[in-house]
Each structure stands twice: as C-alpha cells, then as structure tokens.
N, C-alpha and C positions, 0 to 999 in steps of 0.2 A: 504494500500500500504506500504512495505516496502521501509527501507530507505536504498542507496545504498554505499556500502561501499568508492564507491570514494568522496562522499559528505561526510562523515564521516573524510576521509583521509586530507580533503581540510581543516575541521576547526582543528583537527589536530595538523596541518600544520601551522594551523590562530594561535595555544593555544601553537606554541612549545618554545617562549620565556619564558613559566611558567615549572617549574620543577613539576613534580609529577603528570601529568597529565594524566588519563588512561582511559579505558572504560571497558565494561560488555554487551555482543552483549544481546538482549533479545524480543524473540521475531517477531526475521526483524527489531527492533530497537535496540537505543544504548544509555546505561546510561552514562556520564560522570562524572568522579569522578577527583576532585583535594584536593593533598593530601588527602587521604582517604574519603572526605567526597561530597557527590552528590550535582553537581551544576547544574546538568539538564541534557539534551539526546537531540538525533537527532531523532527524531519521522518525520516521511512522508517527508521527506529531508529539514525539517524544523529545526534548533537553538534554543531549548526553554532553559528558565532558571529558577529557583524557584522564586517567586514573593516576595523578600526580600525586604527591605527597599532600601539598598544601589543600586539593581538593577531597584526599581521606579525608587529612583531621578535620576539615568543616565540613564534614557531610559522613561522619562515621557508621550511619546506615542506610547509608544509599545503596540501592541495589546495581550489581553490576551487571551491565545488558551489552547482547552485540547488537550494533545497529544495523547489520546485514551477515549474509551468511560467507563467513570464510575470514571476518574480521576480527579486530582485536576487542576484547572488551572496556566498555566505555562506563561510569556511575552515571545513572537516570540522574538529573536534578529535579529532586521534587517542590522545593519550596520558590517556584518559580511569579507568584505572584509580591514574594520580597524582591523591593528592586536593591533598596540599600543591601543585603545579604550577596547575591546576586553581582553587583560591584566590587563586594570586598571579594566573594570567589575568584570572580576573575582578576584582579589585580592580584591575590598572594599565588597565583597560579602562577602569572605569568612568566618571573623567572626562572620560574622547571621545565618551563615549553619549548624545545628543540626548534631554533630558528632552520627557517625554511632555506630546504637547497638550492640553491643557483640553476637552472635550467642550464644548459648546454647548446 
C-alpha cells in the first residue's frame, strides 16, 4: 500500500519548526531527509526512523518495523502529533546519521 500524500503533508507540517527538511517521493513512499542527510520515510502511512542511539533512548518502546520487504528495520514513531518531541528527535538524531555519499 502506498502512502498518501496528505499523511506525508501532516508530518510535514509536525517537522516545519526544523529548517532543511525535504523529501524524495519513491516508490508510493517517501524518504525524509534533514539537512541532506536521511532520517527515515513514510512507508504505509507509517513514521519510521533509523534505529540510532539517540532515537532508542527517546523512544525506548517503539516498535521496530520494516518499511518494505528485504529492508533494514526502522522504530515506528508513535507520538507523532508532538511536534516539540518530534524536533528534539530529530535534532539528537542527527549527528548519528551517516552523511550521504557523493554520486559518481
């Protein structure tokens, strides 16, 4: 099942107190990228985000889901109508996030 773009629009919406925050439609899903570098996607109108340290400890019982099959697994974000919570995620994330490779 693809995921629909007003669920996309809604977290969004949840991430716009963060600068640089973009996506990459692929597939019926959608990567999320801040400041250049991937924190996760909206797979099946679902919030995943890379299973980093800083995203355990703030989320120590989030279920880990694959967002398709043959992937790696990702923690569901459930507290998705907190935007301030949601901000502080992705900012303690993001210097665990593996900057993106240089294409060739």
């Amino acid at each position: 099942m693809a995921s629909s773009k007003e669920y996309l629009d809604f977290v969004l919406e949840q991430l716009s107190d963060l600068e640089d925050v973009t996506y990459r439609a692929m597939m019926g899903e959608y990567i999320l990228y801040y400041q250049g570098k991937i924190i996760g996607g909206i797979y099946d109108d679902r919030f995943l985000v890379k299973p980093v340290k800083a995203a355990v400890k703030l989320m120590p019982k989030a279920t880990a889901e694959i967002p398709y099959e043959g992937a790696k697994e990702m923690l569901l974000v459930n507290d998705i109508d907190n935007r301030e919570f949601l901000v502080k995620l992705i900012n303690e994330m993001y210097d665990e996030l593996p900057a993106l490779k240089k294409k060739r």
